[in-house]
C-alpha positions in Angstrom: 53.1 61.9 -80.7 51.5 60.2 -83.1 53.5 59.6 -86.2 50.4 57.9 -88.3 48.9 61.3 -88.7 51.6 62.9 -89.9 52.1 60.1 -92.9 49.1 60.3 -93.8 48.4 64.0 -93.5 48.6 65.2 -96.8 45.8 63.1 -98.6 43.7 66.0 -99.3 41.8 64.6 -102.4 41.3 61.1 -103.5 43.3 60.2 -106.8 43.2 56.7 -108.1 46.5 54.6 -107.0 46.6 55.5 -103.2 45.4 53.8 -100.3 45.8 53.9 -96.5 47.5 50.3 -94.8 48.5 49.7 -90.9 51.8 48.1 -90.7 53.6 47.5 -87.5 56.9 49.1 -85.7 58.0 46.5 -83.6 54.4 46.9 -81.4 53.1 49.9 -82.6 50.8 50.4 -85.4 51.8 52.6 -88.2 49.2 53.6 -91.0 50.8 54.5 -94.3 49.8 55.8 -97.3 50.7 53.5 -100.2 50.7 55.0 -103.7 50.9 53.2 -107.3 50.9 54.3 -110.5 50.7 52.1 -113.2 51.2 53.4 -116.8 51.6 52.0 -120.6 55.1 50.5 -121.2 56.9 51.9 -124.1 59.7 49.0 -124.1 58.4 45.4 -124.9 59.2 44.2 -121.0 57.0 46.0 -118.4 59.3 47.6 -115.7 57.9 46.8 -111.7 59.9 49.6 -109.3 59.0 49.9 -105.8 60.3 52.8 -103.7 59.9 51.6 -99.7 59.2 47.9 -100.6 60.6 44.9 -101.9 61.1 44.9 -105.9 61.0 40.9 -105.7 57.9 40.8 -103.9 56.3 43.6 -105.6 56.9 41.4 -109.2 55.1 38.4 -107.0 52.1 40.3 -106.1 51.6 41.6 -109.6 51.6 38.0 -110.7 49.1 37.4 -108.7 46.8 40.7 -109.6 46.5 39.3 -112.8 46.5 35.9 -112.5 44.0 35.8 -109.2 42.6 39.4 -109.5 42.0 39.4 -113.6 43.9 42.4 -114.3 46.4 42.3 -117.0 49.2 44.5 -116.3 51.3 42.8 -118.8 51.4 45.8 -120.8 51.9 48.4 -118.1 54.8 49.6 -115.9 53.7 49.3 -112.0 55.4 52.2 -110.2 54.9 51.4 -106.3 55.6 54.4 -103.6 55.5 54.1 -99.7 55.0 57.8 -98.3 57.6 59.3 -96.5 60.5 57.7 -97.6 59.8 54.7 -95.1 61.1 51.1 -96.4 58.7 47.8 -94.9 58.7 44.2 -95.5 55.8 43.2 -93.9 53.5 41.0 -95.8 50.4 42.9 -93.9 50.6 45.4 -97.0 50.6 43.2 -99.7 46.7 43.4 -100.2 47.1 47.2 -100.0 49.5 47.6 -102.6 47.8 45.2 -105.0 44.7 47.5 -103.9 46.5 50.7 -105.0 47.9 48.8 -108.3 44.5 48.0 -109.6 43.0 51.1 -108.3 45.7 53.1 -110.6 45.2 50.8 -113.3 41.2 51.0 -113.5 41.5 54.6 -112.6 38.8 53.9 -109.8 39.8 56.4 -106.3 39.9 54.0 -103.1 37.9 55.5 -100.5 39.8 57.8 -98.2 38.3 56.6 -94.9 39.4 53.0 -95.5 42.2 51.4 -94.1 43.4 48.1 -95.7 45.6 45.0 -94.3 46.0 41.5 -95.4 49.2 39.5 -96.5 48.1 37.5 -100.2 49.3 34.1 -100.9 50.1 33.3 -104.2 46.6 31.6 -105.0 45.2 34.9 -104.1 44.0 33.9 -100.8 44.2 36.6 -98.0 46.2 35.5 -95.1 45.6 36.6 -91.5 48.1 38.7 -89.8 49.7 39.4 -86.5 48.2 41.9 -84.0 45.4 43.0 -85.7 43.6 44.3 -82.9 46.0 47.4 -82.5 46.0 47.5 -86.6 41.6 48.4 -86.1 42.1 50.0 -83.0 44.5 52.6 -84.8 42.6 52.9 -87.7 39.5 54.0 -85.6 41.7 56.2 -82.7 42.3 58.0 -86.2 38.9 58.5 -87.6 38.4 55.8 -90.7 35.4 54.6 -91.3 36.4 51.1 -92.9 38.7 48.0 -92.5 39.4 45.9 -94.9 41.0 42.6 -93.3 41.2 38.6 -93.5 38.5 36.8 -93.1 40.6 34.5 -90.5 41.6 38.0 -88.5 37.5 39.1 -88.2 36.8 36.0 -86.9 39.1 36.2 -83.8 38.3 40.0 -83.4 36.9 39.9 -79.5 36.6 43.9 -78.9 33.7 46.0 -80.5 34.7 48.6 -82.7 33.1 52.2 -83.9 34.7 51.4 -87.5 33.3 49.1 -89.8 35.3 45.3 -90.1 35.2 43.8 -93.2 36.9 40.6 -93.7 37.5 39.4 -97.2 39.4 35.9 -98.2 40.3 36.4 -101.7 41.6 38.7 -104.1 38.5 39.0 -105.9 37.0 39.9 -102.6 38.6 43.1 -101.6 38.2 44.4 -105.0 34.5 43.4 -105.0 34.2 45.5 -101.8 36.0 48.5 -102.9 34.5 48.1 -106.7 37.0 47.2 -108.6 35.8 45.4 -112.0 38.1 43.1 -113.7 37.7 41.2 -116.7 37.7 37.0 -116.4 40.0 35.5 -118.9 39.0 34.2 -121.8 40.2 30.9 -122.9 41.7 30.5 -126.3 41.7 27.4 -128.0 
């Protein structure tokens, strides 16, 4: 009946690398665990491979991880997994897979009762998404204690929820909120 559950039922501990996003199935909210694994290269150019997401867009949104976000993946391969074999191109999960990146890469476990959605730009602003009310609504009908959404989304929310909203509009600001330290560059000159 419920096909959330059963994607995400298998999360028994909390590694580093894996977080919890609500996509969409035409009007149904879906939430789906997103792994990552990021991992020293061994060949001079870093490999980005995505299983159940866009390779293209998945070498964007690393670009701007380290650019926006501070982490320098340069010398790491970014693995990136959808669970259960499922393939989406919706933008909602971009901030949840940069999430899961840096997570892997800092080594730093995402908390297991939050649920993350956002689409990021490429100046690492978060963008608001479609139908975001059934995205929180789902979230809570399944027991999560946190959302992590755009800033433009939480201000339109008009229902109360028993799960906690958080809206974020940069990069740095989800990564704040789940404490995830990155390093600012330093300029050479």
């Amino acid at each position: 009946l419920n096909p959330s559950e059963i994607l995400i039922s298998e999360r028994d501990d909390n590694p580093s690398g894996s977080c919890i996003v609500a996509s969409m199935e035409g009007t149904r909210p879906i939430l789906i665990e997103i792994q990552a694994l990021t991992s020293q290269t061994v060949f001079g150019f870093p490999r980005r491979t995505a299983n159940g997401f866009d390779g293209n867009r998945l070498t964007l949104l690393i670009a701007v991880l380290e650019k926006k976000g501070c982490i320098l993946l340069g010398s790491q391969d970014v693995y990136v997994n959808v669970v259960g074999g499922i393939r989406i191109n919706e933008p909602a999960i971009d901030l949840g897979v940069l999430m899961a990146a840096a997570s892997s890469y800092k080594n730093i476990a995402i908390p297991q009762s939050t649920v993350i959605i956002g689409e990021v730009g490429l100046t690492g602003e978060i963008r608001s998404v479609n139908l975001i009310d059934k995205r929180v609504k789902e979230a809570e009908k399944l027991g999560f204690k946190t959302c992590i959404i755009p800033e433009s989304n939480k201000k339109n929310l008009t229902d109360k929820y028993n799960i906690e909203v958080i809206g974020v509009k940069k990069l740095q600001d989800a990564m704040r909120v789940l404490g995830i330290r990155w390093v600012s560059f330093i300029p050479i000159s």
